[in-house]
N, C-alpha and C positions, 0 to 999 in steps of 0.2 A: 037215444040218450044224448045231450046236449054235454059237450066239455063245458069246463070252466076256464075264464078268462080271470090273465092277470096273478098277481102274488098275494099269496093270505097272511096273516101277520106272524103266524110261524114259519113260515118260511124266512120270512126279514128277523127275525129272531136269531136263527141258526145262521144265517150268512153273517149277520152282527158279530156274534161270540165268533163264529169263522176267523174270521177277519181282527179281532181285538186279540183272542188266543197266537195265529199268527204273529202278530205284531209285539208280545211279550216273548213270544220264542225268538226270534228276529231282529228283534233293537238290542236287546243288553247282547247276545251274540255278535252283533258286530260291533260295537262297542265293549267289549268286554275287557280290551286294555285300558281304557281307558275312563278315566274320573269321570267321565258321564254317563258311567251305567248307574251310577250311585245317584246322579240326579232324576235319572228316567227309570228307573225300577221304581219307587217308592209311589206316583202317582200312574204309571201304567199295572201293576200288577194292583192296587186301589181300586182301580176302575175292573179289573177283568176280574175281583171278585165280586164287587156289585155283578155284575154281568150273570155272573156264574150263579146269585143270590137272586136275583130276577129270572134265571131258567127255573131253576127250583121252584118257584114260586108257580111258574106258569105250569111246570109239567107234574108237582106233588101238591101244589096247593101250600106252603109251609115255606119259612125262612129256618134259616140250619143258624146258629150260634154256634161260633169257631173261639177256644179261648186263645192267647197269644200263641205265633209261632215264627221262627221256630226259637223264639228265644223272648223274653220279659221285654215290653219296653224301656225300663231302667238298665237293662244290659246292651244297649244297641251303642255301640261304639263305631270307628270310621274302617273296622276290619269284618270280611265276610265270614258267614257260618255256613256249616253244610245245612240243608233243608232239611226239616224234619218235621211235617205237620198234627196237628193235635186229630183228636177224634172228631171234629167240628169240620175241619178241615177235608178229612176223610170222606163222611158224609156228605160233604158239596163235592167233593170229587174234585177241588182244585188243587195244585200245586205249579209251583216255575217250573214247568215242563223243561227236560234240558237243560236246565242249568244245576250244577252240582252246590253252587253257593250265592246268599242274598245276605245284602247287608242289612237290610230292614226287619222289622218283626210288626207281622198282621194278626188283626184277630178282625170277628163282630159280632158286636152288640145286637140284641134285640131290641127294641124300642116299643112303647105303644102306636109309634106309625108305621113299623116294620121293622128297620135292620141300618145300623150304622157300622160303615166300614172304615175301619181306623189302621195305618200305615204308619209309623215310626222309625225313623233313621238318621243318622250322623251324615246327609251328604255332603259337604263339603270336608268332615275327619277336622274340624274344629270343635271338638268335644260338645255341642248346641243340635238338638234333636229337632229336627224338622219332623211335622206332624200333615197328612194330607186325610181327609176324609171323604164319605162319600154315603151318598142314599138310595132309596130306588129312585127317586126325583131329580137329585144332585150329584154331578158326575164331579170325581175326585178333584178336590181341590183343598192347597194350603191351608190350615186352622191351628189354632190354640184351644181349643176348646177343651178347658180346666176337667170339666165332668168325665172325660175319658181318659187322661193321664192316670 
């Protein structure tokens, strides 16, 4: 019986999430006195629910639809909440690991291409909501895009 040579793409899959789930536990952690967890949560935890919407996909077949949490985007002001995720939320089995409070409020969409991942947050506490999105294709980055307000 012959092994197999080399990494298969679930493997590189799980070391991804690895490695991205780290990295949301790990930055606003050490950053947590500081105003730039407010910058770096809103497009790191973005991207680690794409991540977490792309395992789903691979190991259930299906995108999960999470409604806002843990708070409305018209409530997102420049002060943190405790986490509290919706039943969407539950079913991906994500949340900010470790950390008791996030100033942003996530949800996502479904779409006829899959799944739109939408971040909102006050980070600079200039009362102006910074908006970051993300796809299975497109990793989290800045937008206005009217349709998801």
């Amino acid at each position: 019986m012959g092994s197999r040579r080399g990494i298969g793409r679930t493997e590189v899959i799980i070391g991804i999430v690895v490695v991205v789930l780290l990295g949301a536990i790990a930055v606003p952690l050490l950053m947590r006195g500081s105003d730039k967890s407010r910058d770096v949560e809103l497009p790191l935890y973005v991207e680690s629910i794409r991540t977490a919407e792309i395992q789903m996909m691979e190991v259930f077949e299906e995108y999960i639809s999470a409604d806002a949490a843990p708070r409305l985007p018209a409530q997102v002001d420049a002060n943190p909440v405790p986490w509290e995720g919706t039943a969407g939320f539950d079913e991906l089995a994500w949340s900010p690991e470790n950390l008791e409070e996030v100033y942003g409020s996530y949800r996502v969409v479904l779409t006829d291409e899959g799944f739109t991942v939408i971040g909102v947050a006050d980070v600079d506490g200039d009362g102006k909501r910074a908006e970051y999105s993300a796809t299975e294709s497109t990793a989290a980055e800045a937008t206005a895009d009217p349709e998801f307000r």
